[in-house]
TORKOL-278065 format. One record per residue (C-alpha): residue in one letter; x, y, z. Coordinates in steps of 0.25 Angstrom, whole numbers, padded with zeros to 4 digits, always signed. Layout:
<mardrens>
AXYZ...
</mardrens>
This chain:
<mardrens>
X-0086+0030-0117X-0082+0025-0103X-0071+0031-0098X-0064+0021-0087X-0052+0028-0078X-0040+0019-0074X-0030+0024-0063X-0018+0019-0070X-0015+0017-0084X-0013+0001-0081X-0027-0001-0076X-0033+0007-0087X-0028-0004-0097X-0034-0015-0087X-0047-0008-0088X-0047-0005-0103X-0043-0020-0107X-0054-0024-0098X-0064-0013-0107X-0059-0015-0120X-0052+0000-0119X-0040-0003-0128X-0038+0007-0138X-0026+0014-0132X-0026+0031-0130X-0019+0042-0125X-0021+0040-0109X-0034+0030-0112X-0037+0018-0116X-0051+0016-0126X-0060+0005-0130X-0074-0002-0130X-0081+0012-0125X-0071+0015-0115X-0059+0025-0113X-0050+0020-0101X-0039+0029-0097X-0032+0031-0082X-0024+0039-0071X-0011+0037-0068X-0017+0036-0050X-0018+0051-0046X-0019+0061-0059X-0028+0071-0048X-0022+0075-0035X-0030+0086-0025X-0023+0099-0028X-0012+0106-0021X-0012+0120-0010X-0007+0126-0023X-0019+0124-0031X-0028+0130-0021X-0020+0143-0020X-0005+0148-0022X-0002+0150-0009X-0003+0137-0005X+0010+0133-0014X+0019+0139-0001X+0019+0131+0010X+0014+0142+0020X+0009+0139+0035X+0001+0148+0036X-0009+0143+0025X-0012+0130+0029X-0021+0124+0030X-0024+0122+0015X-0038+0118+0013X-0044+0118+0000X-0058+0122-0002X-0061+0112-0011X-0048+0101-0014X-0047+0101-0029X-0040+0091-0038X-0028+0092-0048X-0022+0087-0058X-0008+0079-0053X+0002+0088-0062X+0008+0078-0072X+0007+0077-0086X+0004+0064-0087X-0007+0065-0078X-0011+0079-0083X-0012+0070-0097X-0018+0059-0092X-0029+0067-0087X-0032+0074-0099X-0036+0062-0105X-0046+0057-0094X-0052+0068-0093X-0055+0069-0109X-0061+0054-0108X-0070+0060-0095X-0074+0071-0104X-0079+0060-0116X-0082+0047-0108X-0098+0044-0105X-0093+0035-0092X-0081+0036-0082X-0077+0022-0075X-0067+0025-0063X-0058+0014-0064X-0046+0020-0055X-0042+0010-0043X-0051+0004-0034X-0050+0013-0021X-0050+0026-0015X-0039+0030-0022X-0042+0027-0036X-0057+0032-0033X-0051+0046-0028X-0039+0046-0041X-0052+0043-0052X-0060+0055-0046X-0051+0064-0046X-0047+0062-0061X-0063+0062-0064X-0063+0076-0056X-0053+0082-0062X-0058+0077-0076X-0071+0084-0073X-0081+0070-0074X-0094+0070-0074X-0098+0057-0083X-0102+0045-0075X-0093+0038-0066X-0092+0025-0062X-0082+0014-0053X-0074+0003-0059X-0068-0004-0045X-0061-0018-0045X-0051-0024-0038X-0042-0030-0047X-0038-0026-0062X-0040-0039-0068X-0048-0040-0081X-0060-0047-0073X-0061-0037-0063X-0061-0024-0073X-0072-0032-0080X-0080-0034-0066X-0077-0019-0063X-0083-0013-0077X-0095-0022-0074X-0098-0017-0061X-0094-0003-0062X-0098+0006-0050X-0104+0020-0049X-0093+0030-0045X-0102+0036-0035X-0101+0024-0026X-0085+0025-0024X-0088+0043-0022X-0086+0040-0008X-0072+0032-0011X-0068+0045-0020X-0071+0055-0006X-0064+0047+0002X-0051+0047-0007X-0053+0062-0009X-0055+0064+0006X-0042+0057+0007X-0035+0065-0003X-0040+0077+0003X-0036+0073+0018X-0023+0070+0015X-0022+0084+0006X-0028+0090+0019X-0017+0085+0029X-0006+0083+0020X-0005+0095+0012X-0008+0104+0025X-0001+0097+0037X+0011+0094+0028X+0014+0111+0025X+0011+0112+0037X+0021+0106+0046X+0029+0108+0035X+0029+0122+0038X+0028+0122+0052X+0041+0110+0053X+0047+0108+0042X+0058+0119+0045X+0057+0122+0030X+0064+0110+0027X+0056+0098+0026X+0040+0095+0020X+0033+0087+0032X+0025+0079+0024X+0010+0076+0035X-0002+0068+0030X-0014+0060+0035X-0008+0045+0033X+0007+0047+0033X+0008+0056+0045X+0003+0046+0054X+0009+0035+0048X+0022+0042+0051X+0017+0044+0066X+0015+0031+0066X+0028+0028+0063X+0034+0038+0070X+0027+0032+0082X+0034+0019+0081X+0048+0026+0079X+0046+0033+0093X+0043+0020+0099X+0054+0014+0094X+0063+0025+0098X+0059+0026+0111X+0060+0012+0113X+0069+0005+0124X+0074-0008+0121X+0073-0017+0136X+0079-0029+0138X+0071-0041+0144X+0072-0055+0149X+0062-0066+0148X+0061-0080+0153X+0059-0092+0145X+0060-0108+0148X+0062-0120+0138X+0053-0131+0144X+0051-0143+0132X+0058-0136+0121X+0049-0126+0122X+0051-0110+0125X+0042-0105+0135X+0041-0091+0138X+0041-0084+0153X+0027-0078+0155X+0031-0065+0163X+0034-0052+0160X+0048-0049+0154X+0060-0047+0165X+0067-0034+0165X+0081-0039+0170X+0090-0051+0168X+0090-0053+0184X+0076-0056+0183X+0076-0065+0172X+0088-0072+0177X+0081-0074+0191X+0069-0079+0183X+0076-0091+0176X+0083-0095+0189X+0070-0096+0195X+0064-0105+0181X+0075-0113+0182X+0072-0118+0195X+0057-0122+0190X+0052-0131+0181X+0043-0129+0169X+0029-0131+0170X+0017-0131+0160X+0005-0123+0163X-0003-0123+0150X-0002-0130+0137X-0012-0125+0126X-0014-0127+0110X-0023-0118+0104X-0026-0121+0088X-0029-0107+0082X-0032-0101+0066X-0020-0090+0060X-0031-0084+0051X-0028-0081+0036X-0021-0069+0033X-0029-0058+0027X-0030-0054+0012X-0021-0042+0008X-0027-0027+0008X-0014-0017+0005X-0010-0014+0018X-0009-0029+0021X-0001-0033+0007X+0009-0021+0011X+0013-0024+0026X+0013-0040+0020X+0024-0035+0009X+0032-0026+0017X+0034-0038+0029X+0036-0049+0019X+0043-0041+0007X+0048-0027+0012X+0040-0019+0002X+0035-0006+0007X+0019-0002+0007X+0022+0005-0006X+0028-0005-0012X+0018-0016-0010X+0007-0007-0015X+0014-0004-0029X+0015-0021-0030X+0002-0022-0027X-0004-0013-0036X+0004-0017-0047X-0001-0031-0044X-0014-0025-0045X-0012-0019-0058X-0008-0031-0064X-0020-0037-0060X-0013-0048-0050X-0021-0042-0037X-0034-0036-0034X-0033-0021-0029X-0024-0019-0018X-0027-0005-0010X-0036-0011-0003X-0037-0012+0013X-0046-0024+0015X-0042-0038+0018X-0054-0044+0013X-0062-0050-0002X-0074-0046-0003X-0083-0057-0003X-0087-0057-0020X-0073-0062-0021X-0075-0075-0018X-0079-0082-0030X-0067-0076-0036X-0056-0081-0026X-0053-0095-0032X-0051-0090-0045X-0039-0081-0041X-0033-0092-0032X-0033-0100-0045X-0027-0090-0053X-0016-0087-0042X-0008-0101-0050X+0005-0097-0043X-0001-0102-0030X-0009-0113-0033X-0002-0121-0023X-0007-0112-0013X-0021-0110-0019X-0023-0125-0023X-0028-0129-0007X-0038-0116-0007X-0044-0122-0021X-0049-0136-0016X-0060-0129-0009X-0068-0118-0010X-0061-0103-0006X-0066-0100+0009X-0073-0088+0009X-0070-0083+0022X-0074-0067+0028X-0061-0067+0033X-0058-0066+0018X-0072-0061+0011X-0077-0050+0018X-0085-0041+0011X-0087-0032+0023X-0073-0030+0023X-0070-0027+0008X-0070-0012+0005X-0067-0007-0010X-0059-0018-0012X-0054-0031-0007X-0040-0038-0001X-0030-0040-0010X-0029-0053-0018X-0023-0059-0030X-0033-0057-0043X-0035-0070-0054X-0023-0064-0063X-0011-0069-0059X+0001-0063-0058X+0013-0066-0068X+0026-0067-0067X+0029-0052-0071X+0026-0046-0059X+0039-0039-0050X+0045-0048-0036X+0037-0038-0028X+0022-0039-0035X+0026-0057-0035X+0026-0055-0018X+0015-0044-0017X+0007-0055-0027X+0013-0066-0017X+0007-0059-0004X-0005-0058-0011X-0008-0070-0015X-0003-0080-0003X-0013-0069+0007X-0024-0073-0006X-0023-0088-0005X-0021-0088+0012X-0033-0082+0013X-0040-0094+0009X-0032-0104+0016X-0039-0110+0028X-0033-0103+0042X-0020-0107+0048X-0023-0115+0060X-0011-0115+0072X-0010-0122+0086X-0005-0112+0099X+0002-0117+0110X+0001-0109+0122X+0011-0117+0134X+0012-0111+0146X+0022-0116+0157X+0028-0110+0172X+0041-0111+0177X+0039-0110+0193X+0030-0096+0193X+0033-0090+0180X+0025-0094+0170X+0029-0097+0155X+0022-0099+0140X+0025-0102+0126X+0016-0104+0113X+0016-0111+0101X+0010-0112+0087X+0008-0122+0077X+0002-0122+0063X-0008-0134+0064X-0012-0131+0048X-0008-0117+0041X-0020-0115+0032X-0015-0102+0026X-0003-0100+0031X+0001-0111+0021X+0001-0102+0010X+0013-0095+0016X+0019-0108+0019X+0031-0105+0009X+0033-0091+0014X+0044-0084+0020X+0041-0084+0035X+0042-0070+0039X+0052-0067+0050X+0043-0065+0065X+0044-0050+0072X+0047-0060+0086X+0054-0072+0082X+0057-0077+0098X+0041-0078+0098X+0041-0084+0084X+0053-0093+0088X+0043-0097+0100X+0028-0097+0093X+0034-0109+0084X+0039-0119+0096X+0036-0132+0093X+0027-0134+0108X+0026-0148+0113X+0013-0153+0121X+0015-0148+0135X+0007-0154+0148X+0001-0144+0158X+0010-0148+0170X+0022-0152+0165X+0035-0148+0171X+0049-0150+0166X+0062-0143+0166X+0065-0129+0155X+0076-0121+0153X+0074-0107+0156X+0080-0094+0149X+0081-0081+0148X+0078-0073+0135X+0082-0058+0136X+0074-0049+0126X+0074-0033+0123X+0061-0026+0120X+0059-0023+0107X+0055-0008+0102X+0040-0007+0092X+0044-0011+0079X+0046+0000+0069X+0035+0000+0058X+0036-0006+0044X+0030-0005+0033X+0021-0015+0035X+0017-0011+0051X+0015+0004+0048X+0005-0001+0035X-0003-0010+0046X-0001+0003+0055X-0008+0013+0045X-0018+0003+0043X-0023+0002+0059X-0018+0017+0061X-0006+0012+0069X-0013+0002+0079X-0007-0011+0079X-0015-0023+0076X-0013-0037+0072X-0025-0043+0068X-0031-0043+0054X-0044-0040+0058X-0043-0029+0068X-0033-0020+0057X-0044-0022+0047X-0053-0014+0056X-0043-0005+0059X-0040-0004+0044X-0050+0009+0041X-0043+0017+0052X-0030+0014+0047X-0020+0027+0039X-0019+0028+0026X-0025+0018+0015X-0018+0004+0011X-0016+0013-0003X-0010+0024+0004X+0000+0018+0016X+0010+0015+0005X+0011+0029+0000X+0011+0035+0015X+0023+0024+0019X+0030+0028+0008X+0028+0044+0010X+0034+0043+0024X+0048+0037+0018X+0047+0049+0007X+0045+0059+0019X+0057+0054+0026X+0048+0052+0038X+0051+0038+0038X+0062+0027+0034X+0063+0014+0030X+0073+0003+0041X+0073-0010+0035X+0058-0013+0036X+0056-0001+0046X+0048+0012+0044X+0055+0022+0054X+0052+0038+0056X+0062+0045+0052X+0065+0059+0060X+0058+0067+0052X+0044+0060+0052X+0047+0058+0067X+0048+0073+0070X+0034+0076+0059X+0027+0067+0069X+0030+0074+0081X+0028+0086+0076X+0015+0083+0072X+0007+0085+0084X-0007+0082+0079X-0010+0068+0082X-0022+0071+0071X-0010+0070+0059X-0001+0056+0066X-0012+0048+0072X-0013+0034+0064X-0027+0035+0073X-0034+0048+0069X-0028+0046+0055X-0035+0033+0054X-0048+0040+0057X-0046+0048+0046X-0044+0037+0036X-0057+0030+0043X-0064+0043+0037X-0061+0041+0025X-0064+0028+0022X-0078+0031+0028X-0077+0043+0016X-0076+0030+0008X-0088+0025+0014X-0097+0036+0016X-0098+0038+0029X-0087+0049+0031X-0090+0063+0022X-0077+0066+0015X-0079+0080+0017X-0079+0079+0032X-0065+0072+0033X-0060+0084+0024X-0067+0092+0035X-0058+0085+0046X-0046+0086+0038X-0047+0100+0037X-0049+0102+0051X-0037+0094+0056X-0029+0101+0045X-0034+0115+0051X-0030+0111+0065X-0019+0105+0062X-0012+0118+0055X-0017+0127+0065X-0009+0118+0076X+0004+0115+0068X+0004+0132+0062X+0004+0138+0078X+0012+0125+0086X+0027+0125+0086X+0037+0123+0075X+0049+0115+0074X+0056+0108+0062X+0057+0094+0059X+0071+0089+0054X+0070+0080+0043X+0075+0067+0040X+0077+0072+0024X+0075+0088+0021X+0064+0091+0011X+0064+0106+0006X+0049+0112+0011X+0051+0120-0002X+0038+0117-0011X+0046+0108-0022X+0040+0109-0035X+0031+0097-0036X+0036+0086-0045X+0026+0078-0053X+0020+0069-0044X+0023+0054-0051X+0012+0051-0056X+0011+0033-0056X+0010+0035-0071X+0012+0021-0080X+0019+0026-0093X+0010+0027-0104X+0007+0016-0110X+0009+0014-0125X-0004+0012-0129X-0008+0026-0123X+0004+0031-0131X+0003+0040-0144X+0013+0035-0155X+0022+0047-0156X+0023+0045-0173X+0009+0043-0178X+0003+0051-0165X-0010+0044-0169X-0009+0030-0162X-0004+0024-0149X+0007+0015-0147X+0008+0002-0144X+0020-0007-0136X+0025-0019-0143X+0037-0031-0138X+0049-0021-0144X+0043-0009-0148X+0032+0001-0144X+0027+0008-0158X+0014+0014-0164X+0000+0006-0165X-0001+0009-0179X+0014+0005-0180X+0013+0001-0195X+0007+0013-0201X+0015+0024-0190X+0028+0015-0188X+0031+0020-0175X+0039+0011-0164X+0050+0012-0153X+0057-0001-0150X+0059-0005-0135X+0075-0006-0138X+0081+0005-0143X+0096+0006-0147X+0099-0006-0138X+0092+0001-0125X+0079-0005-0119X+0069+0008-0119X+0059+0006-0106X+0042+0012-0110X+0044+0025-0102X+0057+0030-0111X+0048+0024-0125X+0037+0032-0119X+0045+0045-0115X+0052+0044-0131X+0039+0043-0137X+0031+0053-0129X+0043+0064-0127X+0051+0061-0138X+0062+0056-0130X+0067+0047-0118X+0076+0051-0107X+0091+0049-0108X+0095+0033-0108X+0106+0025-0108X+0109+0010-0114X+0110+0012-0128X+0117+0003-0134X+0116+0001-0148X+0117+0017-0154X+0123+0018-0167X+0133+0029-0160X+0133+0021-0148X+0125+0029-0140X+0120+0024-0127X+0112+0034-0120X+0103+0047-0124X+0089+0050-0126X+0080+0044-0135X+0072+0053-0145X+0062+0051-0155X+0065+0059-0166X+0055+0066-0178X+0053+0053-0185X+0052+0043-0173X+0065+0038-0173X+0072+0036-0159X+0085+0044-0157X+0096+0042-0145X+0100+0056-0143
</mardrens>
């Protein structure tokens, strides 16, 4: 028997449709030679101080730094997980064959491993890695499976990961803790979000210390055309105003005129940084939010997998393009012009030097249907237009550079016409978005006329007073594009995809990090602007070692990892380095002066009890359900009812609708698994006009409203 592990019950399904797995059992699904069962994402986690040695439950000072002889895994402490795992751990036990089938990343790679530690495995292994869930490409992926050795160094990066940020976190975060924390407040440190806080930190001061100056330029209409003065900004109105005398008295004359036709090249294909700054400019949604719309579209087969940090296809692809253009019938309007030739295959698209486990986001063949929410409709939307641009020929514009004098002082103004829009066609019926300058915009779209060198003629000067402007607070979409250069500013594609293996954090991580600030209270949310708080301002400067806040040397670190990935970094070596720093570090932070940080919202530093973390657990799906009468079979989901696959010889069912109230899966799965649901209101047609109470199943299956 071949034993196929999924990382979430949905995908399992997917796979054991594809295998013919489809007998339904508790926590797996069986068929044609296989057992397919799942985890719900993280059932291991690395273990706790605690579970190396009591003493670590305290937060003491004077023990850190707490460095594991060996980092050991555990089980995360949940019933459902605790369950889950009993029963893949059985199927290891009995199965000939292991296929990983968790997702397609470091990640799913490290999740899958762990579960296969912990489960004590020691059959076979091998890799099943695709991009997409549709049927096609589960059936390419089961025909090509790989060995799971050629993805070990993907697994020792991810566990290097895991234990660096145990390292950092666990240690730095008890202690400045105890050292600042005044006994009131958890000061939450880590390896990614602690210099993306600095980051945002940075910015605050600089807007803080910022002096708004007022300015005064010099501008003249000549030809209904605005031209600019071509001189430093005047300081004083006195200046300015002896400036336009002195224009007045001078005529306008032309000095250059120049038309330059020019390319606007094609926007790239989305990787998951990309999709999220693009959601958040043109929709507001946060990093978090984007990815949750994204990996359900994902899941429902619409798109190919979407943490990914590449831009590019890789070159086998190409056959398969057309086909998905003609599937995508929504935008056949669009797609109709790309189909009366063949698809260009261009490097700036295909480039297999550039692909690494997976490629750009794109649309797959299966289209989506009209169930999907407002918010996945857009995220499909963005994805799709950025598909079809790609293959549209490039945007070609006419610049107009005119340069003029008025006496000595000379003066410019530019121009730009689109002579044929190519791909920018695509996004003719767009909203445009609103520009960060619009004077300049306002400018850049003049209409200039053909101008002679030599002419003269009469202009009506002006004066344009200004004020300078403070650095523009980060949003969600800027600070992605900063993790993703460590905090350098660059515009240009190209440039950031070279920067893109120095950057903080992971396209699957920044989300989590973002979203962790706001739970931290280190930053807040103004309109579209990510501010620091004072409490995140005060952990930054209290942090003196530029080791644990520089985007740089934080960058570096993340450039190690990935060459774990690639084999030319030993894993061991980094948890060397970590190690160090942490050493270092405590011994700086333990002897150097204490003060308290006050806090933007009090936590207690008391250990609190841990709550369960929330395990992302689908409810139970029927099938995987026992009948609760005949305990023999499963059950199965009908239009009104969910009753007992061998409904005619057991006669158990439960109607959706019961005494005039709509019962949703999750209170029909807690009255059949514990007897009863929680307490509900809505009833309306009780015989003794009851209208709220619990549900119960009482001794002989019949429902109660107690």
């Amino acid at each position: 028997m071949k034993l196929c592990i999924a990382e979430k019950p949905s995908v399992a399904r997917d796979i054991a449709k594809v295998l013919g797995a489809t007998t339904p059992k508790q926590g797996y699904m069986e068929g044609n030679g296989y057992c397919v069962t799942w985890t719900f994402g993280h059932l291991c986690t690395l273990k706790e101080p605690h579970d190396y040695g009591p003493q670590y439950k305290s937060w003491n000072l004077f023990l850190l730094p707490i460095i594991p002889n060996n980092f050991g895994i555990k089980l995360i402490p949940n019933k459902g997980v605790e369950n889950q795992f009993k029963v893949i751990e059985r199927l290891v036990a009995e199965c000939d064959e292991v296929i990983n089938c968790g997702d397609a990343g470091q990640e799913g790679e490290l999740i899958q491993r762990w579960v296969l530690q912990k489960a004590k495995c020691n059959k076979p292994i091998q890799r099943l890695w695709i991009s997409s869930l549709t049927e096609e490409a589960i059936k390419e992926g089961f025909a090509s499976l790989k060995p799971a050795e050629d993805y070990k160094n993907l697994y020792l990066a991810g566990n290097a990961r895991a234990i660096g940020d145990w390292l950092l976190g666990i240690n730095a975060t008890r202690l400045f803790t105890k050292k600042f924390g005044g006994n009131k407040a958890v000061l939450s440190i880590g390896r990614v979000q602690t210099p993306t806080l600095a980051m945002l930190v940075q910015r605050q001061k600089e807007i803080d210390a910022f002096t708004t100056e007022e300015y005064w330029e010099l501008k003249t209409k000549y030809r209904d055309v605005i031209f600019n003065a071509a001189i430093d900004r005047l300081k004083t109105l006195d200046r300015a105003e002896k400036g336009l005398e002195y224009l007045k008295q001078n005529p306008f004359e032309i000095v250059s005129f120049e038309i330059k036709e020019g390319k606007e090249k094609n926007p790239r294909l989305f990787d998951l940084t990309g999709l999220q700054v693009e959601a958040n400019k043109k929709y507001g949604y946060s990093a978090d939010s984007t990815l949750k719309y994204i990996q359900s579209l994902y899941e429902k087969k619409h798109v190919t997998y979407p943490r990914v940090d590449t831009t590019y296809l890789s070159e086998s692809l190409y056959p398969k393009i057309e086909g998905i253009l003609r599937k995508m019938h929504f935008y056949q309007e669009l797609i109709a012009p790309l189909l009366e030739a063949p698809i260009p295959k261009s490097k700036a698209v295909f480039d297999d030097a550039k692909v690494t486990d997976h490629h750009a986001i794109i649309p797959t063949e299966v289209p989506p249907s009209q169930n999907l929410s407002r918010e996945e409709k857009l995220i499909y939307d963005l994805i799709a237009k950025r598909f079809i641009s790609v293959f549209y020929p490039e945007c070609k514009i006419s610049n107009t550079l005119v340069e003029g004098q008025v006496g000595t002082i000379p003066f410019k103004t530019s121009g730009r016409q689109v002579l044929e829009p190519g791909w920018r066609a695509v996004y003719a019926k767009d909203a445009k978005e609103e520009p960060a300058d619009k004077e300049k915009d306002k400018e850049e779209e003049q209409t200039i006329p053909e101008f002679t060198v030599g002419e003269t003629g009469p202009h009506d000067p002006m004066i344009h007073q200004g004020k300078t402007s403070p650095p523009k607070p980060y949003t969600e979409a800027t600070l992605l594009r900063a993790m993703e250069t460590a905090g350098k500013q660059v515009e240009d594609e190209e440039l950031r995809e070279l920067l893109k293996n120095n950057g903080i954090g992971r396209p699957s991580t920044r989300a989590n990090i973002i979203e962790t600030l706001f739970k931290r209270k280190y930053i807040e949310k103004k309109r579209k602007n990510l501010i620091a708080t004072q409490t995140g301002i005060q952990l930054i400067d209290t942090i003196e070692d530029e080791l644990l806040k520089s985007p740089e040397l934080t960058g570096e670190w993340e450039l190690k990892l990935r060459k774990i990935e690639s084999g030319e970094y030993e894993a061991n070596q980094f948890k060397e380095e970590l190690i160090q720093m942490v050493t270092e570090l405590t011994k700086k932070v333990v002897y150097g002066k204490g003060k308290t940080i006050s806090l933007h919202e009090e936590e207690k530093v008391a250990e609190k009890k841990k709550r369960e973390p929330a395990v992302k657990k689908e409810l139970q799906s029927w099938e995987e359900t026992k009948c609760p009468k005949c305990k023999e079979h499963n059950l199965i989901k009908g239009k009104t009812a969910v009753g007992c696959s061998d409904f005619k010889n057991c006669g158990f069912k439960i109607t959706f609708e019961i005494l005039g109230k709509k019962i949703s899966d999750k209170q029909l799965l807690d009255l059949i698994l514990k007897g009863k649901t929680s307490k509900l209101k809505g009833f309306t047609t009780h015989p003794d006009s009851l209208t709220e109470g619990i549900l119960s199943l009482g001794n002989d299956f019949q429902i109660i409203l107690m």
